[in-house]
C-alpha angles and dihedrals in degrees: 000000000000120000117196111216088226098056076060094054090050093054102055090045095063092040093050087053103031081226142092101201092055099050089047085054087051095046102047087241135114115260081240091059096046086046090061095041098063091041090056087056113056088041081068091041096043092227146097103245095173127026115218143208136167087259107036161357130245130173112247114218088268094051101046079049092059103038083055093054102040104026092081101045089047088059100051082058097051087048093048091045094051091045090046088048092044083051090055094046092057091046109112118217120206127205128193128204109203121183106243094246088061090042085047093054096044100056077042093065091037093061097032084091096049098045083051078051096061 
């Protein structure tokens, strides 16, 4: 059984809010794409994680189990991936324009050792 990262994560999202509409919103995906996603899900899990009507959402015992288990440990990811992104933002790159007489010296004098070698 293979489990995506990101069929957790929609999950979660529609048993945090009780609602498929507003986690495909969250999540930037149609509420049919979050539907079949879930449903994909709990095929591979063998288990109702959500019980729907017409009119609303409610965890089943399975699903408030598992949103339980796995909330926590998706958010530590978001948060490490977040913390991870804000690290790359405040790196400086440097950049050095060098004439092509002074590039040309300089791989000179880097291969200088290796030509004596031969």
């Amino acid at each position: 059984m293979v489990v995506q990262l990101d069929d957790l994560t929609a999950f979660v999202a529609v048993a945090r809010r009780l609602s498929f509409s507003r986690a495909a919103m969250n999540l930037g995906m149609s509420t049919s794409a979050i539907s079949k996603t879930i449903t994909k899900l709990e095929k591979r899990l063998d288990l109702q994680l959500l019980s729907r009507t017409t009119r609303s959402v409610l965890l089943t015992e399975a699903g408030a189990a598992l949103l339980n288990k796995i909330g926590p440990h998706l958010d530590a990811v978001a948060l490490s991936i977040s913390e991870f992104r804000k690290h790359r933002r405040h790196q400086t790159r440097v950049g050095l324009t060098v004439s092509s007489a002074a590039l040309a010296e300089w791989i000179g004098l880097l291969l200088w050792p290796l030509k004596g070698a031969t």
